[in-house]
N, C-alpha and C positions, 0 to 999 in steps of 0.2 A: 565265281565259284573256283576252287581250287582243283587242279587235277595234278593226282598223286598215280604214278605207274610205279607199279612191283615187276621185278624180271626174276623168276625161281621155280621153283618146283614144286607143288603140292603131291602126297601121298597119300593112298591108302593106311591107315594106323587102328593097327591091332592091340588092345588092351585086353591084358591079364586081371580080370577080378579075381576079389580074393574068395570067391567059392570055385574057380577054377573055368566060368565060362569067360567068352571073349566077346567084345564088345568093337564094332568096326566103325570109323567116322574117317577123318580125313585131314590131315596136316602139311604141316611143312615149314622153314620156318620165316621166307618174306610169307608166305599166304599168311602165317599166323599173324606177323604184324599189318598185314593191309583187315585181316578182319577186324582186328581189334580197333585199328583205327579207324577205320568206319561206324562201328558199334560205338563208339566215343563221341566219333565227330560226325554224323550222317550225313550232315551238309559238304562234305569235299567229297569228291567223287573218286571214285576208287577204280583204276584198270589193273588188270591182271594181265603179265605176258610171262605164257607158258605153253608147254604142249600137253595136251593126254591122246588118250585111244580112240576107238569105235565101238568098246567092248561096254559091258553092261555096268561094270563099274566106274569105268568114264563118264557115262549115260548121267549117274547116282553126283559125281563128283561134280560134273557142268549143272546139276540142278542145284547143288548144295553154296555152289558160287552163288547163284541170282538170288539161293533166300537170305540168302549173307551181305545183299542188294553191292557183288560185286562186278564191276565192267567185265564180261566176255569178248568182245567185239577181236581182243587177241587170241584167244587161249585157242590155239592152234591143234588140229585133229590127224593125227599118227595112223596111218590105215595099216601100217605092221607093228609099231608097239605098243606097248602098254604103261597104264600108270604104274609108277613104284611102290615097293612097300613096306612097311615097316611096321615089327612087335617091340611092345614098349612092356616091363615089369619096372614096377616099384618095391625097393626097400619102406622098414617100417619109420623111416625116416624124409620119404619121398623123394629118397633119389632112384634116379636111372638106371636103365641098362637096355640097349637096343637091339633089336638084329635086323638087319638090313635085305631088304629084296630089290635092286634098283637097276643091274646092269643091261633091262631091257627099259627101263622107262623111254616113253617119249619125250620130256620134258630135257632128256639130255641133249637132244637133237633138234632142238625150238630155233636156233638159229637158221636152219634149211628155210623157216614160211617165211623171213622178214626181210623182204626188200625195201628200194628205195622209197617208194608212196609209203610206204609204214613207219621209216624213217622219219619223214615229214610230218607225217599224224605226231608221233611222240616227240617231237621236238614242242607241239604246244603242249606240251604239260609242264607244268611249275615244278617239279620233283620227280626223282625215279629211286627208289628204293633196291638196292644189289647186295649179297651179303659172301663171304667165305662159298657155302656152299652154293651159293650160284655158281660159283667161277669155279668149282670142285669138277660141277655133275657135266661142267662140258667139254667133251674130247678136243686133246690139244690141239688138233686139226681145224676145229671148227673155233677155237676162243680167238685168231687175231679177228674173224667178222664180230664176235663179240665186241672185241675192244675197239672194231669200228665206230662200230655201235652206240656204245658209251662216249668215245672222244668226241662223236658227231653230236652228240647230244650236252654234253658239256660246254662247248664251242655255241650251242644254239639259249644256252643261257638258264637249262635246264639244272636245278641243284640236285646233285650228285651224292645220296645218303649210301654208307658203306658199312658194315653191322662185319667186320670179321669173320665171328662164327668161323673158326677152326677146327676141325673135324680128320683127326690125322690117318683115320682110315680112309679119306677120301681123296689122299693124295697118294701123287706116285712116292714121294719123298716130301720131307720138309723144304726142301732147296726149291723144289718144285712150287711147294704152295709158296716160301718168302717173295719167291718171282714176280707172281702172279698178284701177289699183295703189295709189292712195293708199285706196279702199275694202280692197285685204286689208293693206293695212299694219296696218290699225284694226282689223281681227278677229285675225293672227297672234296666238297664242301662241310659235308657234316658225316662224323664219322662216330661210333657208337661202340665201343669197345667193351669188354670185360677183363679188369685183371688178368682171368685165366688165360684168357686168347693169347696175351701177350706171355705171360708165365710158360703156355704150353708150347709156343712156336720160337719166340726172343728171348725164353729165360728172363725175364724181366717183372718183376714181381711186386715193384712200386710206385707211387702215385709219380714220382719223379722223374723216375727213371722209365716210364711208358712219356711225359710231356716231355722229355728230352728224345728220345724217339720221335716225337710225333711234329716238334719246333722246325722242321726243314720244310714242310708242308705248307701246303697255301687252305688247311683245314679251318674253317671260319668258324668253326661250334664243333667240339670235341666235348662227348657229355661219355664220362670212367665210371662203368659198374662193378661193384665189388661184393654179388651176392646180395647180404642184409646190412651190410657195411654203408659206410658214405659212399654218395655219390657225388663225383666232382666232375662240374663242367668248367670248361676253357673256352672263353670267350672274349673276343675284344680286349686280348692281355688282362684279362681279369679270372683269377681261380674263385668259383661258388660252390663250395662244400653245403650240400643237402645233405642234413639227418635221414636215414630210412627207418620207420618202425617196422621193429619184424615182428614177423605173422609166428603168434603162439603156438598153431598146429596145423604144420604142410603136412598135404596128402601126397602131391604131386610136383614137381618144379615144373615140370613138361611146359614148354614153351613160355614161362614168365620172364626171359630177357626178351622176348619175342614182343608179347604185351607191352612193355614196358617202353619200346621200342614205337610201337603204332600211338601209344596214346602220347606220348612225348612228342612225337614230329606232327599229332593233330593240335596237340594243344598251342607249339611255335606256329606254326600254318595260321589260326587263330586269333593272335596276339596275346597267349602267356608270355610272363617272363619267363625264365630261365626255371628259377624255383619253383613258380607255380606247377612249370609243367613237369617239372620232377615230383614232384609231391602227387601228383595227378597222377602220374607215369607208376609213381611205384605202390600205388593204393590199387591200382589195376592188378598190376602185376603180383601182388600180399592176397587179391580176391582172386586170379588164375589157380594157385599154388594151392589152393584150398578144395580142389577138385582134382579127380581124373580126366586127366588127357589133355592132348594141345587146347582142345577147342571147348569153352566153361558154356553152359548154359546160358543163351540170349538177354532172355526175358529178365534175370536178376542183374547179371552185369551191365545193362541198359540202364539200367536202374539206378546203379549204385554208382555211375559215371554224372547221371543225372543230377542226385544230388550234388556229388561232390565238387560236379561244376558249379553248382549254384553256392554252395560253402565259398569257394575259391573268389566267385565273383563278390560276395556277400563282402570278403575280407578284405578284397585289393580294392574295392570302393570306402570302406571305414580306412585304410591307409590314406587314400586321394583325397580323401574328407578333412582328413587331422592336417594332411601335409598343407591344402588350400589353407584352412582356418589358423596355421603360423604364417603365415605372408603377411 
């Protein structure tokens, strides 16, 4: 079995209906890709390392992990702070706008529970999923044991997935976050990008001119999202432009690079190719968009992953089939 660790922060996340009440669940945006990829792929096993509180909504948030069948055995308990928060409103076009409650969260200070025996535990896991705001939410004080952290785990053969996620309120400065980014550039194996990330921090606004960027790197699987736009992975000197079909009517984007993100690295984990998992990755991510909130209803996304696995397997056996029968 596969084990996959996430290191970030989950929130409290406040939704704006449009009759004016508010609806509370809980996000964030590695949690959002370890749930999706779990709801994808149930068979890898999923840990979460993070902090929360002792308060009642902590309480709410470590239940909502195990029905989400994610690993707690890290998610580390803050006896003075609290989880983060965060209210999300949608345009009638389903974009964003957030405001942010976070500068007591626990989750910022999750460095403090992890010593060396925990060390050792996450070194046997296959993958560790990091993103922009992980490296955001922890005080500059506490990131060089971060990047302990990381390089020890790197070294122990652990693949190292890095999702940008730029968030410029979240830095002191830009120079600040380039820093801090050109350290996981150099640990990625696999790294997960959006146009914008790069647009918003590098000025950089093309499929070229982000893999000339990215060519100093020892990044093994760079897979370039652009929105509804192609999406293009770099792989083994080889560029694979995926068609994306866009979704007729977004309610929400709220966490669909996130989605997109979990069902992607379950379905390589797996033995998709490249396309497969992208076509996988962005049929999740077209069924997020379609609802309010980070986190879509179980029971139909279970569902419609289901299928589409079985589509994908259906299709890449009539390939193997045709390709045998010319020999």
């Amino acid at each position: 079995m596969n084990k996959v660790f996430v290191i970030g922060e989950c929130m409290i996340e406040l939704q704006r209906l449009a009759d004016g009440q508010i609806r509370q669940g809980f996000a964030g945006d590695v949690f959002n890709t370890a749930v999706y990829l779990k709801r994808a792929f149930p068979e890898i096993e999923l840990q979460l390392i993070t902090a929360i509180g002792v308060d009642s909504f902590s309480d709410d948030m470590l239940q909502f992990f195990g029905q989400e069948s994610l690993g707690t055995a890290n998610v580390f308990r803050s006896q003075t702070k609290v989880p983060g928060l965060y209210a999300i409103q949608t345009d009638n076009k389903g974009e964003r706008s957030f405001t942010y409650w976070r500068e007591n969260s626990a989750a910022r200070h999750m460095m403090q529970f992890i010593d060396q025996a925990l060390l050792s535990q996450f070194s046997k896991g296959d993958m560790l999923v990091f993103s922009g705001i992980s490296l955001a939410i922890i005080p500059a004080a506490q990131r060089p044991a971060l990047w302990q952290l990381l390089n020890a785990l790197k070294a122990a053969g652990v693949v190292m997935v890095f999702d940008p996620n730029y968030r410029p309120r979240l830095w002191q400065n830009a120079e600040d976050a380039k820093q801090q980014f050109a350290l996981a550039w150099q640990i990625a194996d696999i790294a997960l990008p959006g146009i914008d990330d790069f647009a918003q921090l590098y000025q950089l606004t093309s499929l070229e001119t982000v893999q000339q960027f990215c060519a100093p790197f020892n990044i093994t699987e760079l897979v370039i999202k652009d929105g509804k736009n192609t999406v293009y992975c770099l792989a083994e000197q080889q560029v694979t432009p995926v068609t994306i079909t866009p979704v007729s009517k977004v309610v929400d984007t709220t966490s669909a690079g996130d989605a997109f993100n979990g069902v992607y690295l379950g379905a390589r984990l797996t033995g998709s190719s490249i396309t497969e998992a992208v076509t996988l990755a962005s049929i999740a991510a077209g069924e997020v968009i379609r609802h309010k909130g980070a986190i879509t209803p179980r029971a139909s996304f279970e569902a419609l992953m289901t299928t589409e696995k079985s589509k994908l397997a259906y299709t890449a056996k009539q390939f193997r089939d045709a390709d045998f029968s010319r020999r």
